[in-house]
C-alpha positions as CSV (number, residue, x, y, z in Angstrom):
1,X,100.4,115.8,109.8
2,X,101.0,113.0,112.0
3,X,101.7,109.6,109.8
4,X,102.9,107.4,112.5
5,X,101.4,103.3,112.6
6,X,101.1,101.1,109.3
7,X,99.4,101.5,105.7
8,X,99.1,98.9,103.6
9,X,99.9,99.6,100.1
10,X,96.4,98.9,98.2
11,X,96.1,96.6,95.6
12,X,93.7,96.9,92.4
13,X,91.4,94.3,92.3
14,X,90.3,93.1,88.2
15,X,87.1,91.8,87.4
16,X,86.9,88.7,85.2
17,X,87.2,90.8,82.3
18,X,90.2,92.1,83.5
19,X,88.9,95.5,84.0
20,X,88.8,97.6,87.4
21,X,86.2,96.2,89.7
22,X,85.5,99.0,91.9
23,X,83.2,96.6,93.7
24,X,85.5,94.6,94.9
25,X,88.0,97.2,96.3
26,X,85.3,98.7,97.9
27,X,84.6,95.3,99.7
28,X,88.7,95.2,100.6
29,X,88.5,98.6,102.3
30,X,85.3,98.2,104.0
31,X,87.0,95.1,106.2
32,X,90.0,97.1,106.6
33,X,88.3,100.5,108.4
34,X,87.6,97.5,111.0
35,X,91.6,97.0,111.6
36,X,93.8,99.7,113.4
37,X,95.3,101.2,110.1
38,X,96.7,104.2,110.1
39,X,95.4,104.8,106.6
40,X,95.7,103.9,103.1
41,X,98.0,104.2,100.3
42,X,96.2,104.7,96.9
43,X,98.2,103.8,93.5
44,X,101.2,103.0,94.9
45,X,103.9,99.8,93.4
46,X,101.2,97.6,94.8
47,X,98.8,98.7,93.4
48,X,99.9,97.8,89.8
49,X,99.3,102.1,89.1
50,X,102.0,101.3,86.2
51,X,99.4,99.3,84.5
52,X,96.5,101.3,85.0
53,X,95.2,103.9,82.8
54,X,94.7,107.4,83.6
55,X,90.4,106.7,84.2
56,X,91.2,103.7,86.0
57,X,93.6,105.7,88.1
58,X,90.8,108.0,88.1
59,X,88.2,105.8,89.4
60,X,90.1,103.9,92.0
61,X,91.3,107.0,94.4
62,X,87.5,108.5,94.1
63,X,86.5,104.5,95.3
64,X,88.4,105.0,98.2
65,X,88.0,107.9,99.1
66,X,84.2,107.3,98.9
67,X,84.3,104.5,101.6
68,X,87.4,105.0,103.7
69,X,86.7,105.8,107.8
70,X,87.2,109.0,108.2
71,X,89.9,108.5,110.8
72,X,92.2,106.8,108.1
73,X,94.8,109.3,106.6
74,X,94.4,108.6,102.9
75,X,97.7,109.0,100.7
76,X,98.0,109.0,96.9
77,X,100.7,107.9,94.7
78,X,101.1,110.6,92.0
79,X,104.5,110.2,90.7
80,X,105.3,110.6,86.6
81,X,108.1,110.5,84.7
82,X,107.4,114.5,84.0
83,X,107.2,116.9,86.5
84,X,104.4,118.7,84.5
85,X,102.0,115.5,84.8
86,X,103.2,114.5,88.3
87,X,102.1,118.4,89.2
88,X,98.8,117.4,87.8
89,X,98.4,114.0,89.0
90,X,98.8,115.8,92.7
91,X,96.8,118.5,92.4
92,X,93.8,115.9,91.1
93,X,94.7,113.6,94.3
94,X,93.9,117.0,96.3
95,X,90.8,117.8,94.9
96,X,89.3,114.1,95.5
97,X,90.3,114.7,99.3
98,X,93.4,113.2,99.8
99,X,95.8,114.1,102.8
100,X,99.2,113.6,101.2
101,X,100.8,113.0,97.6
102,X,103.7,109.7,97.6
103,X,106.0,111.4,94.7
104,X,108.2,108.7,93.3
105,X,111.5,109.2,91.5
106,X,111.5,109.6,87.8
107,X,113.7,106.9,86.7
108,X,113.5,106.5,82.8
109,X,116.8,108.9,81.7
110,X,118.7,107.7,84.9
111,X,121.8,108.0,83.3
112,X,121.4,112.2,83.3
113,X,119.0,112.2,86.8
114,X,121.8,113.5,89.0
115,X,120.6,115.1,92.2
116,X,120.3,118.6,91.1
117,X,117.1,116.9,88.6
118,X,115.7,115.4,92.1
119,X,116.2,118.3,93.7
120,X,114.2,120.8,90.8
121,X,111.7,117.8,90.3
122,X,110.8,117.4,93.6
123,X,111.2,121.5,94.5
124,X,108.6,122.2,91.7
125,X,106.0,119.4,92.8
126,X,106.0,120.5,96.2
127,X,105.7,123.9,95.6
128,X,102.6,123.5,93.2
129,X,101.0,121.0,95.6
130,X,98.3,122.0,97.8
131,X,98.2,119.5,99.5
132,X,102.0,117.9,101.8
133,X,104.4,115.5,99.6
134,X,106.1,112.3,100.6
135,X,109.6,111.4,98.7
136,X,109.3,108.0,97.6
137,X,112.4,105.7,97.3
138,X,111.8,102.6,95.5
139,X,115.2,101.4,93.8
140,X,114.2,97.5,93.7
141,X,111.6,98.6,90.9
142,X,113.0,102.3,89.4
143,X,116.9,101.7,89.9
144,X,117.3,104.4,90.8
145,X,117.5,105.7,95.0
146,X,117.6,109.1,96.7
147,X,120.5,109.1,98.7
148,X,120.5,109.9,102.7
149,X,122.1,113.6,101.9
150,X,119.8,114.3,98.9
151,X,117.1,113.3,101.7
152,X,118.5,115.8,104.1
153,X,118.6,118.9,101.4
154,X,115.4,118.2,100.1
155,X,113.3,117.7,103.9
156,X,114.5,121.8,103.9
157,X,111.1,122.1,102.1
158,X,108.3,123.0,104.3
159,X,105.6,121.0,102.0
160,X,107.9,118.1,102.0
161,X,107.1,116.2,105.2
162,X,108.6,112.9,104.9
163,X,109.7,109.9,102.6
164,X,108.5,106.3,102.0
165,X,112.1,104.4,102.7
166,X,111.4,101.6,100.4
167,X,115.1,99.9,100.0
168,X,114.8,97.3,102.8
169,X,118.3,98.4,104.5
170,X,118.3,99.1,107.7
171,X,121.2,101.1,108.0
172,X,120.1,103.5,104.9
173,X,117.3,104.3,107.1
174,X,119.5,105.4,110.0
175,X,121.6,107.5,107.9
176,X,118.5,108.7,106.7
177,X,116.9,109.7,109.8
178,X,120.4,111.3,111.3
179,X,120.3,113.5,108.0
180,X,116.9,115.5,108.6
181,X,115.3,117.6,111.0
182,X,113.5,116.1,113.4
183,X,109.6,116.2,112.4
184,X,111.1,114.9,108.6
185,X,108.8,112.1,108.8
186,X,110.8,108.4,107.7
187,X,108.4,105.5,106.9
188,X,109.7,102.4,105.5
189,X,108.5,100.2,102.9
190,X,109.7,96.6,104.1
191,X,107.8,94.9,106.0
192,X,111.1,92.4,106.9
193,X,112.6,95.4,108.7
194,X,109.6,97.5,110.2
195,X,110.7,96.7,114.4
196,X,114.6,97.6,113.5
197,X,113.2,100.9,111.3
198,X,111.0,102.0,114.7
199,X,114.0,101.3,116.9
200,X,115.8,103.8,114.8
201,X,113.3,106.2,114.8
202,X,111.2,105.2,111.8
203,X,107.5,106.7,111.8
204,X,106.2,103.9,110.6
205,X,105.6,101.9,107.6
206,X,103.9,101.4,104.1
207,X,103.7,98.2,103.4
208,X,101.9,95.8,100.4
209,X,102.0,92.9,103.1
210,X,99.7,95.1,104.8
211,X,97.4,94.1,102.2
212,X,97.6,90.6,102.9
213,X,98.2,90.4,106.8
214,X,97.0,94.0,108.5
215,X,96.4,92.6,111.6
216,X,100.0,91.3,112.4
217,X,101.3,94.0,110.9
218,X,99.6,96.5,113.3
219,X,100.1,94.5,116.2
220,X,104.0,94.4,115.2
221,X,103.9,98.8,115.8
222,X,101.4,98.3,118.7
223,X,103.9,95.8,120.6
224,X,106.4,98.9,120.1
225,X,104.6,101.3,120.6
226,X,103.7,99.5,124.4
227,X,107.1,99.1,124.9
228,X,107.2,95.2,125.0
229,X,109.7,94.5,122.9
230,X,110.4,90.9,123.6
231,X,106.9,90.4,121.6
232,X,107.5,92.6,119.0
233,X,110.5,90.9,118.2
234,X,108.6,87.6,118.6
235,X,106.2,89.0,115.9
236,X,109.1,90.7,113.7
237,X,110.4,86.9,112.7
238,X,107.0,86.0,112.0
239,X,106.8,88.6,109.9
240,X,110.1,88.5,108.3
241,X,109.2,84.9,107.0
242,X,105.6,86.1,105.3
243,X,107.2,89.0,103.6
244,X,110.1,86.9,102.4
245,X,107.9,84.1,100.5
246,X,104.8,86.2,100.4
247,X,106.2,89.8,98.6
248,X,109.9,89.3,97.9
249,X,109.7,85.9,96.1
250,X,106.1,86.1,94.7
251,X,105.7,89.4,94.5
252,X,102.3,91.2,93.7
253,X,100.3,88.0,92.4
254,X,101.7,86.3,95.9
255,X,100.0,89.4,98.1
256,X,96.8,88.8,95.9
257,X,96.5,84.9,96.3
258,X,97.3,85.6,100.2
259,X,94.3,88.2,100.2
260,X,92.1,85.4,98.7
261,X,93.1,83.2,101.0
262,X,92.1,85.3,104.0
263,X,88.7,86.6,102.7
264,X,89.7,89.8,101.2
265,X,89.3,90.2,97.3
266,X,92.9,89.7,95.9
267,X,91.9,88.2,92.5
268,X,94.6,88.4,89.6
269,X,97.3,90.5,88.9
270,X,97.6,92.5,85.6
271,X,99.6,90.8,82.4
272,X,102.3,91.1,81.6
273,X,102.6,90.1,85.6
274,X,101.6,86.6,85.9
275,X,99.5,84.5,88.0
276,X,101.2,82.4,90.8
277,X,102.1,78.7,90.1
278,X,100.7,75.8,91.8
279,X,104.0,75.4,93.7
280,X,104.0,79.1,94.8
281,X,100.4,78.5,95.7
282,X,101.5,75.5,97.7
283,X,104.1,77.4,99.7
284,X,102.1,80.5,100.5
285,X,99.3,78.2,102.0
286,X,101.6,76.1,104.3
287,X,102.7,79.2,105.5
288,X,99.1,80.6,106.3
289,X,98.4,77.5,108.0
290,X,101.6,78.1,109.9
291,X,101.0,81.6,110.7
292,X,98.2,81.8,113.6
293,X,100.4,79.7,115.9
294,X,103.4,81.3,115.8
295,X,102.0,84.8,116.0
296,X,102.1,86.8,119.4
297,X,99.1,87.5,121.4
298,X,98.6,91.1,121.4
């Protein structure tokens, strides 16, 4: 399975009510089978799947999947803190169609997760899960990371095809792509570093700014991809600037204000995350309104 080019990392829209609307994601990916996505990532950090409940999990992946292009790869987030529920968790994801499970760490008894737990964790998921698995490295949320050896040992497994890099260091990735064979897929989860990560041999990326800008996003990996890097690099600072304000500083709520302000349905994050501020909304719009003119044609 072939995951090279860009994913956002879906959000969950809430209803007024602050339930699920299913309506309104279904709007969001709708617009998005009109971009040059690569796919979708389902329940992921973005997607506020810590704050969900096991229906709402439920009901969101089978929304997706329901209206997704058939061309778009479509990846669901199934880590647990057990192995027992994240076996489960995958198994559903394969039954609803999906193409590949995003496994995060189990973080919760960090003090006694040494390798050898990753390793039997991740050994056991794999081999129950019929459909490919994707390592997912997340330490600005779990604390904890998998480390560029533990990488390498555990891309041995033939149903473990890759890794979501999430960690935003440039250099991590390297080490992490000199560490496993060669068709060990390496996507990163930064938007701030996504021309460097290709350079390197990166895949591609999941990002949650490819929520809130897809198009510039994608053009970033097509500029690569074409080979003109000038442009790409152009793009790259562009970018650097959105993700900085937009995911780094306001986090979830700032990629759902940017979606609104864009026409796609961002709406409200879930307490206990907050709503942006007035201030935050100021800054994120005065970038918007910078955004157009500094981008590269494609």
């Amino acid at each position: 399975m072939d995951l090279s080019g860009i994913f956002p990392a879906l959000t969950t829209p809430f209803a007024a009510d602050g339930s699920v609307s299913i309506v309104d994601l279904k709007q969001n990916i709708q617009q998005y089978n009109k971009i040059g996505l690569a796919g979708y990532v389902v329940m992921g950090s973005t997607g506020e799947s810590v704050l969900l409940s096991k229906s709402e999990m439920e009901a969101v992946l089978v929304a997706v999947k329901e209206v997704a292009s058939r061309d778009k790869k479509l990846i669901a987030g199934t880590g647990a803190e057990s192995t027992a529920e994240t076996i489960e968790r995958t198994k559903r994801a394969a039954e609803l169609g999906y193409d590949a499970a995003l496994v995060k760490t189990p973080y919760y008894y960090k003090p006694v997760y040494k390798p050898e737990v990753y390793f039997q964790h991740y050994r056991r998921v794999a081999d129950s899960s019929p459909i490919p698995v994707l390592l997912y490295s997340v330490p600005q949320f779990t604390g904890v990371a998998l480390e560029p050896p533990e990488i390498a040992v555990l891309s041995e497994h033939p149903n473990i095809i890759g890794i979501k890099e999430s960690s935003g260091n440039v250099q991590r990735v390297a080490e992490t792509i000199a560490s496993v064979r060669s068709n060990f897929q390496v996507l990163v989860g930064s938007a701030a570093t996504i021309y460097p990560s290709l350079a390197i041999g990166a895949r591609g990326a999941i990002l949650a700014l490819g929520s809130a800008l897809p198009e510039k996003c994608v053009t970033l990996y097509e500029l690569f991809r074409q080979g003109r890097h000038e442009n790409a690099r152009e793009l790259q600072e562009v970018i650097l600037r959105a993700s900085k304000l937009v995911v780094s500083e306001c986090g979830i709520a700032g990629v759902k204000y940017t979606m609104d302000q864009r026409g796609f349905r961002g709406g409200l994050p879930r307490l206990p995350l907050l709503p942006l501020k007035d201030e935050q909304k100021k800054r994120v719009n005065t970038l918007l309104e910078t955004l157009e003119p500094a981008a590269v044609r494609a």
